[in-house]
C-alpha positions as CSV (number, residue, x, y, z in Angstrom):
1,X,-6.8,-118.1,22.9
2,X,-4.7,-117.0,25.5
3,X,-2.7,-113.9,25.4
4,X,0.5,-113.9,26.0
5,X,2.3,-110.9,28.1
6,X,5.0,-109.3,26.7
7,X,7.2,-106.7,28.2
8,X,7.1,-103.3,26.0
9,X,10.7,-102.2,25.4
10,X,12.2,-100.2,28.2
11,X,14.6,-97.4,27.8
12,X,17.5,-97.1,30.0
13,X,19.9,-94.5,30.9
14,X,23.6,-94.4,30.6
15,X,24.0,-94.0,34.2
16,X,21.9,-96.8,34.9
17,X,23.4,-99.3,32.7
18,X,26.8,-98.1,34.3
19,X,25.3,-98.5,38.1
20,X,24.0,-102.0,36.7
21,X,27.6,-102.7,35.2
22,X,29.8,-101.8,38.4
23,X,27.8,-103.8,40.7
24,X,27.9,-106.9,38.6
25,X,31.8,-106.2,38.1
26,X,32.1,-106.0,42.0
27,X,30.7,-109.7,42.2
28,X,29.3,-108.8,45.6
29,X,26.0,-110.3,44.6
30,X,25.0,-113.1,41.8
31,X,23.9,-112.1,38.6
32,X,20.7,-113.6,39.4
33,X,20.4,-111.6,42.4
34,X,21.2,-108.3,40.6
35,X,18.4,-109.6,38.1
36,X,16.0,-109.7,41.1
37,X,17.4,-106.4,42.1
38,X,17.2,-104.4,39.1
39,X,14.0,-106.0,37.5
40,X,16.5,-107.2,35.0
41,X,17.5,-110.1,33.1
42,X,21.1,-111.8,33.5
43,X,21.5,-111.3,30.0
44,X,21.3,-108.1,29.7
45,X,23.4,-107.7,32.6
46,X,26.2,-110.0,31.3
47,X,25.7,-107.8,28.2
48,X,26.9,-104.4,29.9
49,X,29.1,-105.7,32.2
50,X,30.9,-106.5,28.8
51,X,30.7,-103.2,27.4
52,X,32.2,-102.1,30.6
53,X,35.0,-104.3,30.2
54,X,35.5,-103.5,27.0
55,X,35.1,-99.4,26.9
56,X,36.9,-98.8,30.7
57,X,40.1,-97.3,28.8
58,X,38.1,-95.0,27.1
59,X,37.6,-92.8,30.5
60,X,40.8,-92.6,30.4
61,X,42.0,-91.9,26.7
62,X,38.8,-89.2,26.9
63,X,36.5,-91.6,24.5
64,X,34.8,-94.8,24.9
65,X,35.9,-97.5,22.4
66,X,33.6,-99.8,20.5
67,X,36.3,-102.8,20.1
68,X,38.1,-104.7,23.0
69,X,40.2,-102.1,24.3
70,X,44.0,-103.6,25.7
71,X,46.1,-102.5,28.2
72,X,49.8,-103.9,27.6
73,X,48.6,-106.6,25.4
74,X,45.9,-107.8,28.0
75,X,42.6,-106.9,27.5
76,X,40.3,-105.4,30.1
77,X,38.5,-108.4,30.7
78,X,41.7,-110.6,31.9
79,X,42.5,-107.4,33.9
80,X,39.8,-107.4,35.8
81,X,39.7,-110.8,36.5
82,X,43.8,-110.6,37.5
83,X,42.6,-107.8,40.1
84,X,39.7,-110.4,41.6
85,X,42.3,-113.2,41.8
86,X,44.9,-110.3,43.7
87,X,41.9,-109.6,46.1
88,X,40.7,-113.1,46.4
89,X,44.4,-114.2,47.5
90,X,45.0,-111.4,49.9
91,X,42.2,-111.7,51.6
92,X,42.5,-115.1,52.6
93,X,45.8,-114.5,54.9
């Protein structure tokens, strides 16, 4: 019988997740490459980048939200992505 390896559960602090978060927002590397990085899966990256997206607002209302927080109807998500689209189109002048 072969055994097979299995990861114990980490534990991860809020200041790491967020470190994780930011630089997968920022897009500077893959999400592959942050994987590699940050001895991480992509999942789990892609799973607080979300939560990112979706509690932003709350720095600024003074509490994090647990639903998909809007801003004017759109939600963070579709903001972020806007701003990408802004940066991608004036940087190619």
């Amino acid at each position: 019988m072969s055994k097979m390896s299995r990861r114990s559960s980490r534990k991860f602090t809020a200041a790491f997740k967020a470190q994780v978060a930011l630089e997968a927002v920022k897009e500077n590397q893959t999400m592959a490459e942050l994987a590699m990085r940050f001895d991480l899966s992509t999942l789990q990256i892609g799973i607080w980048k979300k939560q990112l997206a979706e509690n932003a607002s709350g720095v600024f209302e003074g509490a994090a939200t647990t639903t998909t927080s809007t801003w004017g109807g759109a939600s963070i998500l579709d903001l972020l992505h806007e701003c990408k689209t802004m940066n991608q189109d004036t940087s190619g002048r």
